[in-house]
FIFI-553070 format. One record per residue (C-alpha): x, y, z. Coordinates in steps of 0.05 Angstrom, whole numbers, plus 5000, padded with zeros to 4 digits. Example, Ala and Ser with C-alpha at 12.3 -4.5 7.8 and 13.67 -1.06 7.14 Angstrom:
residues 2
524649105156 527349795143 
//
This chain:
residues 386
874443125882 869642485900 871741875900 866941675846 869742185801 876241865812 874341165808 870841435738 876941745712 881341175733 877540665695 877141125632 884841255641 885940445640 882240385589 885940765541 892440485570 890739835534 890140165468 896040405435 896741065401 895941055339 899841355277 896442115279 896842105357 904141995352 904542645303 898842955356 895443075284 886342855287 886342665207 878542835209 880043525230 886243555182 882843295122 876343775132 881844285132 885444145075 879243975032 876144715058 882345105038 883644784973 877144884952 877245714983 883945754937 879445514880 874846024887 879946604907 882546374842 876646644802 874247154856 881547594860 881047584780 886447064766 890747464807 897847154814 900547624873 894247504907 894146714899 901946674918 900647054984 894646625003 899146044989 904746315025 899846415084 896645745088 902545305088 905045825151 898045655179 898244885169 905344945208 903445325262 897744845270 902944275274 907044625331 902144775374 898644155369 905643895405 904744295456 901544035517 894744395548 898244545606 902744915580 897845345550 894545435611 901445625646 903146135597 895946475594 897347105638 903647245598 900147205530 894747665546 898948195572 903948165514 897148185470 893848775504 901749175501 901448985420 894149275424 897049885450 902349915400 897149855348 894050495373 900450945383 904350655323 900150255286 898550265210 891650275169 887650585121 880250805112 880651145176 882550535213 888750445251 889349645263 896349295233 903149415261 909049315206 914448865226 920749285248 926449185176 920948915132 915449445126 911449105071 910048615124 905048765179 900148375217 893048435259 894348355336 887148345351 886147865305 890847455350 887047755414 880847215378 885246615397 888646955468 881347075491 878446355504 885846145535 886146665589 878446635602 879245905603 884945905648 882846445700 875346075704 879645365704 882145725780 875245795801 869545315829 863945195778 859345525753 861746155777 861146565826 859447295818 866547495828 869147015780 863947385730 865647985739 873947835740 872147585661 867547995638 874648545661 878748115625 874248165561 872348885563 879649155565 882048835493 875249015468 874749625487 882749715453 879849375390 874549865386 878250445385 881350255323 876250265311 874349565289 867149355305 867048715276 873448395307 871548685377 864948345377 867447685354 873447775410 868847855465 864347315439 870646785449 871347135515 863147015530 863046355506 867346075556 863646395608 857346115582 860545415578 863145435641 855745295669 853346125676 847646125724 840646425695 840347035740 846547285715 843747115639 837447475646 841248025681 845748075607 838848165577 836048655625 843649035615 842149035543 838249535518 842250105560 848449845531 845949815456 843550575465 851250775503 854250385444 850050735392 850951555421 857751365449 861050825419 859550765350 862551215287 857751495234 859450985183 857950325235 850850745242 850850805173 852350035169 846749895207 841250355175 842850075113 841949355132 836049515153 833549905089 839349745033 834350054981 834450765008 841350864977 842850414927 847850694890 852150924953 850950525023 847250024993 850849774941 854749264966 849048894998 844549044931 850548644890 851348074940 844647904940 843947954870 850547484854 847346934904 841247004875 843446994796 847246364813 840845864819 842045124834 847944964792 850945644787 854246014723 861145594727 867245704743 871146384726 864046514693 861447064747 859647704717 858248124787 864547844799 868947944738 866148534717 866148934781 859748934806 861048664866 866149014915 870748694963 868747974924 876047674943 875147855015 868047955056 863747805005 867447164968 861646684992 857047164937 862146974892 862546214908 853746304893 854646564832 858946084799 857345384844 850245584858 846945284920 849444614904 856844904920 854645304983 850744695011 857944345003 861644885030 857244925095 858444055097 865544285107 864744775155 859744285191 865143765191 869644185225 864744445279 862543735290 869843375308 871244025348 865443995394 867443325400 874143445426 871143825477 866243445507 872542825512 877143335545 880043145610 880643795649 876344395656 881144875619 881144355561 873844305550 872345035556 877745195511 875544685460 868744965462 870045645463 874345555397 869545175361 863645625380 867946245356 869445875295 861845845277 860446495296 865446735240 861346245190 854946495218 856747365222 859247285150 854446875113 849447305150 852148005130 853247715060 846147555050 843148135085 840147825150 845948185191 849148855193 856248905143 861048865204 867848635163 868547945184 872247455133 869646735111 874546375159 880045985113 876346185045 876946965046 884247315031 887847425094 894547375128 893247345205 886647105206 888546425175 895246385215 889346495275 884846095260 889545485250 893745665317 887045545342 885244865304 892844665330 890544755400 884144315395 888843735367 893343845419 886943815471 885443155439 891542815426 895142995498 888142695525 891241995514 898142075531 896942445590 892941805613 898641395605 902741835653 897141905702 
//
């Protein structure tokens, strides 16, 4: 380390000696990030509200899941970086064994095999490789945190190892959608960790023999069939097409101000599959027009903002990358869904993070948003200790 690094770091350490923690540090709570949270996931129970059909069950369980969320956040936001970092080895072994388990004694439907039921209570199972989307950024972030930067080839080629293994688990599920957005957390880091331009152009050169493996050796019928009808929705609009034909037409029927709320008819009368899940943004069209989805994306921008933040103010290596690598996987959930929804992307199954119905996504997601307040708040008090 040079000397003018440390004579840097000193100075900003010093500097934040003098000023005291304030109330949130104490708590190891960031009320920007909180508040854009809160604000996002009242407003997604509003709309699950009208989009599940006034369901009660459905509402109750949402409920049930987002206070778990909000105090999972809370704990891990206690918990120091380092620890994280010590731990990451551990996690993603005991995530790749629950992949496994998924796979010899998992649960599903549709023809896909991806939830485990917890041993006494079967009505309750959960999603390990939706938990593999928050394990993926620590362990890449920890094993490139061991390594000089940017990376070596080696270093490459030790993550792109540790990403291929969970995908290639996840996609035997087979789950398309979660394995590309798990080995996206998993490339992000790489990419933030400084990836030289020879080994980006090589990616692109790798590319087009890896989308034609993928397609004639990867991919099911129905993921092809995803794919064909993204790109022509029209040729079978009563069967393939439909859901894409309905979600375009619910965004586009809404206008400026929308129809109001509990007002949607693709919605309400069943137009419109899946509206409580994938395609709830259609719904939130509908009814709030583009007035309420310019909002919702404010939100969502908020959040993004404050967490890119954090990680250009973390102290260590393992703390920015992590930072960054949740943040970026955060948009790239925003970004895959919205897309799909409107028709600029493939259908792949991805949820509107914190609006759409789901159990271990939002625990996930807000594990995840626990850990960036913890990157932030710890930033401070490990100063003082320095």
């Amino acid at each position: 380390m040079s000397p003018e690094y440390v004579r840097q770091l000193s100075s900003v350490t010093h500097g934040q000696l003098s000023k005291p923690p304030g109330f949130w540090f104490k708590l190891h709570l960031d009320p920007i990030l909180l508040g854009a949270l809160l604000l996002l996931t009242a407003g997604g129970l509003f709309i699950l509200f009208s989009a599940s059909g006034q369901s009660e069950s459905i509402m109750t369980r949402q409920s049930i899941y987002l206070a778990i969320g909000f105090v999972v956040m809370a704990l891990f936001a206690q918990v120091p970086p380092r620890i994280f970092c010590r731990w990451a080895p551990w996690v993603y072994l005991i995530g790749l064994a629950l992949l496994v388990a998924v796979l010899l004694f998992g649960t599903g439907a549709k023809g896909a095999q991806r939830w485990i039921a917890v041993p006494g209570m079967s009505s309750v199972r959960f999603q390990p490789s939706e938990i593999m989307k928050l394990v993926m950024p620590i362990v890449v972030a920890w094993f490139l945190s061991k390594h000089i930067v940017p990376p070596s080839f080696k270093a490459v080629i030790g993550t792109l190892l540790l990403v291929a293994i969970p995908v290639g688990l996840i996609a035997k599920q087979p789950d398309l959608g979660t394995s590309l957005l798990v080995a996206a957390a998993g490339i992000f880091v790489l990419l933030l960790a400084g990836l030289r331009w020879r080994f980006i152009f090589g990616a692109v050169m790798l590319a087009v023999p890896a989308v034609y493996v993928m397609w004639h050796f990867v991919m099911r019928e129905y993921q092809k069939q995803r794919v064909l009808t993204f790109l022509e929705p029209e040729k079978d609009p009563w069967g393939a097409g439909w859901n894409i034909i309905q979600s375009k037409v619910a965004i586009g029927s809404g206008g400026i101000h929308g129809k109001g709320w509990l007002a949607g008819t693709q919605s309400h009368l069943d137009f419109l599959p899946e509206s409580h899940t994938d395609f709830i943004i259609a719904v939130l069209a509908e009814e709030f027009g583009l007035i309420g989805v310019v909002l919702l994306l404010c939100v969502y921008a908020v959040i993004i903002t404050r967490g890119i933040i954090i990680s250009a103010k973390a102290q260590t290596l393992f703390g920015k990358l992590l930072a960054g690598s949740v943040t970026l996987t955060f948009f790239v959930y925003i970004f895959v869904n919205i897309g799909m929804v409107s028709g600029l992307l493939p259908v792949v199954g991805v949820p509107l993070p914190l609006v759409s119905r789901g159990g271990t996504s939002i625990v996930t997601l807000m594990a995840g948003f626990g850990i960036l307040m913890s990157i932030h708040t710890h930033r401070t008090l490990l100063g003082r200790t320095t």
